[in-house]
Backbone as a ProteinNet text record, in pm:
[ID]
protein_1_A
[PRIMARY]
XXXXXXXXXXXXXXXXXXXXXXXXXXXXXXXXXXXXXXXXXXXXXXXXXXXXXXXXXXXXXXXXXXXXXXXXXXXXXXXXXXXXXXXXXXXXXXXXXXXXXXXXXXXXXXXXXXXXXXXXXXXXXXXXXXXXXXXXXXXXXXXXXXXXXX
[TERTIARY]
82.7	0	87.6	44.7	163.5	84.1	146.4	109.1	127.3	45	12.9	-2.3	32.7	9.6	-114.7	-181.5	-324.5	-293.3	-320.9	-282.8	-361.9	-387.4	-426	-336.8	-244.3	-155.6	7.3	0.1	75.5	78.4	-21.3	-46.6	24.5	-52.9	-51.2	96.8	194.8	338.7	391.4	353	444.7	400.3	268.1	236.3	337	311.2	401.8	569.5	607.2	706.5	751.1	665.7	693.3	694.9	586.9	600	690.1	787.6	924.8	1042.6	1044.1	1106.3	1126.7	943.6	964.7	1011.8	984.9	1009.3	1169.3	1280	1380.7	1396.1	1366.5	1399.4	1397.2	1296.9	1282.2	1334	1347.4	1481.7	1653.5	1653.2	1803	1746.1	1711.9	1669.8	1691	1604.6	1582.8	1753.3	1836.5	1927.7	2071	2009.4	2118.3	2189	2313.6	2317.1	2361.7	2287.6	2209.1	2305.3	2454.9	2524.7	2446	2422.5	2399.2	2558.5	2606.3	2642.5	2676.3	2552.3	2510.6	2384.3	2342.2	2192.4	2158.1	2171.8	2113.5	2110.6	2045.5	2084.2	2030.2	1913.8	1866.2	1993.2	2055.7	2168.6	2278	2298.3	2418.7	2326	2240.8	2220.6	2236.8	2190.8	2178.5	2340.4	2436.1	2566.5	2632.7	2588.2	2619.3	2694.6	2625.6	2684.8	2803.3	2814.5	2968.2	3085.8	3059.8	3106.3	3188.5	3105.5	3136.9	3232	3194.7	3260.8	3380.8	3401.2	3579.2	3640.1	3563	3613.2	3665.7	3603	3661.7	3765.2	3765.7	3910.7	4019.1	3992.8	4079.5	4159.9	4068.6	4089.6	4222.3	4152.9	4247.9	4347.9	4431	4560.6	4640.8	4758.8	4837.3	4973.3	4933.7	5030.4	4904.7	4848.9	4804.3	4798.2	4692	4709.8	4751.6	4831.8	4840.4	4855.3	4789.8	4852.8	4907.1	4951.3	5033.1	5000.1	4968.2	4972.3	5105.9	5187.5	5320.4	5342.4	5449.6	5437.4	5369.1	5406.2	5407.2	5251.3	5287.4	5184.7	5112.8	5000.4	4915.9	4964.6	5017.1	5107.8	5027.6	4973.5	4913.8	4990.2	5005.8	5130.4	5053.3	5031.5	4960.3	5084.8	5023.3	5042	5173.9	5328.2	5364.9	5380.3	5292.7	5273.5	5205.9	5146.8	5037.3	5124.9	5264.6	5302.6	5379.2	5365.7	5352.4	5201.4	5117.1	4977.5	4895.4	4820.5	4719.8	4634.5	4648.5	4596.3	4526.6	4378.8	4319.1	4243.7	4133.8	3994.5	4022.2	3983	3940.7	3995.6	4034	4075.9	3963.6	3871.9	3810.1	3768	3761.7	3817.9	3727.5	3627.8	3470	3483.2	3502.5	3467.7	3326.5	3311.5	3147.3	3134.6	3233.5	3181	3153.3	3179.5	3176.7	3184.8	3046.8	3105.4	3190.3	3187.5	3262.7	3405.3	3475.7	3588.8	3583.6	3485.2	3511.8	3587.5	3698.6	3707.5	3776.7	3791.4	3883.8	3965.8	4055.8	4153.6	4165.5	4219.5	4221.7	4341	4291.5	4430.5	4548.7	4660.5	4732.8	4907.8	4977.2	5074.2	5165.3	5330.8	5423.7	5475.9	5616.1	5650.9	5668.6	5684.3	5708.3	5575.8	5454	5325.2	5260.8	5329.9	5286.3	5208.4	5108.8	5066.6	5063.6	5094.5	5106.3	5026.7	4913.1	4839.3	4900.4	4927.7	4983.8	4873.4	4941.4	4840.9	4829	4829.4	4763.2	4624.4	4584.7	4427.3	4381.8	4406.5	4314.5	4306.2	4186.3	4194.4	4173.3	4248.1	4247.4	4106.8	4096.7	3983	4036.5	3897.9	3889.4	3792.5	3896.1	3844	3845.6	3711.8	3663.5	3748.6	3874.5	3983.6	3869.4	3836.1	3783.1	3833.1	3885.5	3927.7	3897.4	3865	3794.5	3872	3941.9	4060.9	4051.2	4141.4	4124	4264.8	4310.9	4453.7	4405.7	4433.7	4446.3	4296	4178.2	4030.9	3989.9	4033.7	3977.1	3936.3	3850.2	3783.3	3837.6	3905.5	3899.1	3843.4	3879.3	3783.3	3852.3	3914.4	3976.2	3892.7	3912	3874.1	3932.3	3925.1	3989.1	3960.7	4058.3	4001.2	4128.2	4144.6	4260.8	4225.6	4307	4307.6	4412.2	4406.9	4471.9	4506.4	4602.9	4651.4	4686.6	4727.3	4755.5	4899.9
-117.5	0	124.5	204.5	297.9	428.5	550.6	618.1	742.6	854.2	957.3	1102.8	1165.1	1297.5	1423.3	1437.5	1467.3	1641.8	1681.1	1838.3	1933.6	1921.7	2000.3	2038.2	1912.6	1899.9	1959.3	1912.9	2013.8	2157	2186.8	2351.1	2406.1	2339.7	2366	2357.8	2223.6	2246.4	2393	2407	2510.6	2636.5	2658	2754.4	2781.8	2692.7	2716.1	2694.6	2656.5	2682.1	2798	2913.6	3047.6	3088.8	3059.8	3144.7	3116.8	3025.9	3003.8	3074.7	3075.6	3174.4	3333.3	3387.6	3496.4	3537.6	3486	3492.9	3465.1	3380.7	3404.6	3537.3	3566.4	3696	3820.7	3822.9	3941.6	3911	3806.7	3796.6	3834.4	3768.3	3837.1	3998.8	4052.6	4198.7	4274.8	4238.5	4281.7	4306.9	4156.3	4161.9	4252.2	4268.4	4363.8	4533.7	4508.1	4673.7	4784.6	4853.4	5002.4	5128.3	5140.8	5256.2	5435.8	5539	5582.3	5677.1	5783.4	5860.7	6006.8	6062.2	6117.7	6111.4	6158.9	6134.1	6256.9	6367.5	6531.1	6524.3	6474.4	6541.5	6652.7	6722.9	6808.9	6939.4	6930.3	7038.5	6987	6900.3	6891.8	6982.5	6960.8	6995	7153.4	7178.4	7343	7416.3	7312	7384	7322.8	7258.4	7236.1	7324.6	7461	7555.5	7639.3	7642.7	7634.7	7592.2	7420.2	7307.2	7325.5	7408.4	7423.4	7530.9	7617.3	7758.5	7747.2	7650.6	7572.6	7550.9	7438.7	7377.7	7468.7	7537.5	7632.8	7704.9	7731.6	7820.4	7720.9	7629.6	7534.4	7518.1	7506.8	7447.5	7568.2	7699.4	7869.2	7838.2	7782.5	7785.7	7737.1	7807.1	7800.8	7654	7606.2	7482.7	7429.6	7258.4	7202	7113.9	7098.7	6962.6	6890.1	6772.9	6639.5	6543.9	6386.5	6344.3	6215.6	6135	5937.3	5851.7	5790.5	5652.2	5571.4	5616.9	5524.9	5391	5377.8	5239.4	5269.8	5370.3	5395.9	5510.5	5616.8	5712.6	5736.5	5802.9	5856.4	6045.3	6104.7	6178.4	6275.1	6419.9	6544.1	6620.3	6687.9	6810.7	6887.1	7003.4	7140.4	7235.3	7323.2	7416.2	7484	7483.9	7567.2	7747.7	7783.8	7968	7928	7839.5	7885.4	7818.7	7808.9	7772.8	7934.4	7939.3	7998.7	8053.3	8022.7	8090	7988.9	8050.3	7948.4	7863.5	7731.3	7627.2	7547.4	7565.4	7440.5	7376.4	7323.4	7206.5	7091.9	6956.4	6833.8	6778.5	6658.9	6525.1	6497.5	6419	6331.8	6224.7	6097.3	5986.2	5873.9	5893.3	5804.8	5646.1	5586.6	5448	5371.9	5404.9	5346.2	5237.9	5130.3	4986	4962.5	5046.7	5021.8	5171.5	5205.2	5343.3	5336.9	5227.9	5236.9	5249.1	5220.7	5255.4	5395.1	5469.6	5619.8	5713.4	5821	5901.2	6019.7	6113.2	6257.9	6344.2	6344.6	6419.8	6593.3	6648.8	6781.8	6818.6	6917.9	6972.7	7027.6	6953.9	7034.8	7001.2	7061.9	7009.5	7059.8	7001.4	7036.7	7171.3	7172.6	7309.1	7279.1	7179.4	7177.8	7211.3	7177.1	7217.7	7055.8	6949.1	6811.4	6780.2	6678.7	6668.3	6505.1	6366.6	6269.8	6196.8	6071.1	6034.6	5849.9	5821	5695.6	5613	5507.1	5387.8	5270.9	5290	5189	5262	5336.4	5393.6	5413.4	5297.1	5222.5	5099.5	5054.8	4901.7	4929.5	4803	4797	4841.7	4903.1	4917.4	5063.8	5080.3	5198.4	5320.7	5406.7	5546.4	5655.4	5772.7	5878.8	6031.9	6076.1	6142.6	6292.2	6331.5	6456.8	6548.2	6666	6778	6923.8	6982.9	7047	7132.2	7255	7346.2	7456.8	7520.5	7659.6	7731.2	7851.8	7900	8030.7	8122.7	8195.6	8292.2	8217.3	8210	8240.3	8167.7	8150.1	7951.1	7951	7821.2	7713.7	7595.8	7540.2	7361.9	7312.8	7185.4	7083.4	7039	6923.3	6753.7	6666.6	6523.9	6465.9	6298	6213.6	6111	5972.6	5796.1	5785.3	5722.6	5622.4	5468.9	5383.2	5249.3	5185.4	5169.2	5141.7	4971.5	4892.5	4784.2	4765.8	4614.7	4531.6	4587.3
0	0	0	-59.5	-123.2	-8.7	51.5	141.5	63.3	98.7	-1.3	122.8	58.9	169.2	68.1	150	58	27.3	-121.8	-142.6	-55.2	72.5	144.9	272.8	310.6	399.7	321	183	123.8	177.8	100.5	120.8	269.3	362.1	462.1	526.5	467.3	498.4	461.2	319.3	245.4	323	410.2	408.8	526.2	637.8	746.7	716.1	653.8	573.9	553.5	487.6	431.9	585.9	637.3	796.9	882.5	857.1	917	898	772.6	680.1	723.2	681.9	761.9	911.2	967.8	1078.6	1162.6	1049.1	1066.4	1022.3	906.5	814.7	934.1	951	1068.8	1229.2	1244.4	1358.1	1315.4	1228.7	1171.8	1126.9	1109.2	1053.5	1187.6	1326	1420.4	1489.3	1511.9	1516.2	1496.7	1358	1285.2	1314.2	1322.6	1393	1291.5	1362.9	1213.6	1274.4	1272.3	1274.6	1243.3	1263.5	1196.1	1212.9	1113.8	1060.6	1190.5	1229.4	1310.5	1397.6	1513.8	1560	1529.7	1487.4	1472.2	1337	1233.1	1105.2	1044.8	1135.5	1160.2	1164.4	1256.3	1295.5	1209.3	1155.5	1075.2	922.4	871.1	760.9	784.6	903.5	858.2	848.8	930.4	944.1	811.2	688.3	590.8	527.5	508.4	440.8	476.5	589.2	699.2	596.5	632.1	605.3	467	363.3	247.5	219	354.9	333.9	327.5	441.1	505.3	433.8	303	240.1	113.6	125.4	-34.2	48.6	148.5	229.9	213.4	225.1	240.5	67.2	-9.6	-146.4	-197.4	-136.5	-154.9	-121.6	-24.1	55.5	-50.8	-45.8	-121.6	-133.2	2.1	12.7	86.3	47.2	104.8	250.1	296.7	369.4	358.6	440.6	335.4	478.6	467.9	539.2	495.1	594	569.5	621.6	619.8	712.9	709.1	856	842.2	918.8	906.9	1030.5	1190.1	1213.5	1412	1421.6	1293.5	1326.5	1190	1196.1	1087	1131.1	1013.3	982.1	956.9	979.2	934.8	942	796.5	790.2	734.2	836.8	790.1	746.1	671.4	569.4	616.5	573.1	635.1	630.6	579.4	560.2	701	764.9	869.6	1010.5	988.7	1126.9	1205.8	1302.9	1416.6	1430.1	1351.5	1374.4	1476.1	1576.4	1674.1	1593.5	1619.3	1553	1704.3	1638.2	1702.2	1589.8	1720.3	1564	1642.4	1524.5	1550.8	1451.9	1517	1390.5	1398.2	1326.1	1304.7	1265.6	1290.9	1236	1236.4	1135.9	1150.5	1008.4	1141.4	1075.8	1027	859.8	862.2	914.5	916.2	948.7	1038.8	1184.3	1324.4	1378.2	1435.6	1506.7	1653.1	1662.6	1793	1744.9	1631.6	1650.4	1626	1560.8	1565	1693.2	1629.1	1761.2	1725.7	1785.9	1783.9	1873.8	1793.7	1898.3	1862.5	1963.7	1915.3	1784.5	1704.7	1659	1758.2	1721.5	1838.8	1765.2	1648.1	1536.2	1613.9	1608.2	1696.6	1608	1622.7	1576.9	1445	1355.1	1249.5	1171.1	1264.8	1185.2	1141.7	1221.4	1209.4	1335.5	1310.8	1414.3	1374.8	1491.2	1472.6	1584.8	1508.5	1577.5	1575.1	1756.6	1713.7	1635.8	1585.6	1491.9	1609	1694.5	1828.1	1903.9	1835.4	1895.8	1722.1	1625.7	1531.8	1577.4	1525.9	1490.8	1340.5	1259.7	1142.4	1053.1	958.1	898.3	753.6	779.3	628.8	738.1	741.6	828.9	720.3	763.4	675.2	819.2	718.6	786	775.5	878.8	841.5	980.6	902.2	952.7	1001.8	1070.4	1140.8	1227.3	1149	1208.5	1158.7	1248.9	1254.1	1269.7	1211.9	1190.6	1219.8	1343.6	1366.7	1341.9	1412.8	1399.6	1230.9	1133.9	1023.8	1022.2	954.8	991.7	841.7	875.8	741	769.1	687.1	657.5	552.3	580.2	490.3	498.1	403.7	415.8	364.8	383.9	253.2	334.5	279.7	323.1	356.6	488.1	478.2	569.8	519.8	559	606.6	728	830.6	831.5	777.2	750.3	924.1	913.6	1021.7	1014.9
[MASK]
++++++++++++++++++++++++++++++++++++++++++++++++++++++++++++++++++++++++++++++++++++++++++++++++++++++++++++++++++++++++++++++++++++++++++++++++++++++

């Protein structure tokens, strides 16, 4: 006698089937961790135009920013027309993949106009270098990518 499963008990597998499915789907979903960027994007948008202002001051300077990633330190060499001038601001150093490794230190470049951040307060990854300084209360704004190898 041959045993048969009747197309109603079908249905009824597949249906609970799909509802298994979903229901992983939205446990892994729930799970998942959602970085954002900023929590104000409210107040970031409006200081946008700031942001831009910096950046064209910045673009003006006649000797650039620049920085390195070396063996020991990640290397920022500001401008030298602007050394003996008061320098503050912010490193900024935002990791999309993980905000917890995000972090910032103050501007603060020795006398040469370098400022060196050891490479033992990274963990390896791909960081968004953003700059946030000031030379003698004029405001500037630099960015770029760097990736921080083992």
């Amino acid at each position: 006698m041959k045993w048969q499963i009747s197309w109603g008990w079908k249905i009824a597998m597949l249906y609970c089937g799909f509802v298994l499915m979903i229901l992983v789907l939205v446990g892994m979903s729930v799970s998942q961790k959602i970085d954002l960027v900023t929590d104000d994007y409210y107040a970031m948008e409006l200081a946008h135009q700031q942001k831009i202002d910096k950046m064209s001051r910045s673009g003006k300077l006649t000797e650039p920013i620049t920085w390195k990633v070396g063996d020991e330190y990640l290397e920022i060499v500001f401008p030298g027309n602007l050394s003996g001038k008061t320098m503050g601001g912010n490193v900024i150093l935002y990791c999309p993949a993980d905000n917890r490794n995000d972090f910032s230190v103050p501007v603060k470049p020795d006398s040469d106009g370098v400022q060196r951040i050891s490479r033992s307060s990274f963990k390896p990854g791909r960081y968004h270098l953003q700059l946030d300084w000031t030379a003698d209360n004029t405001t500037y704004w630099d960015e770029g990518v760097i990736r921080i190898m083992n």
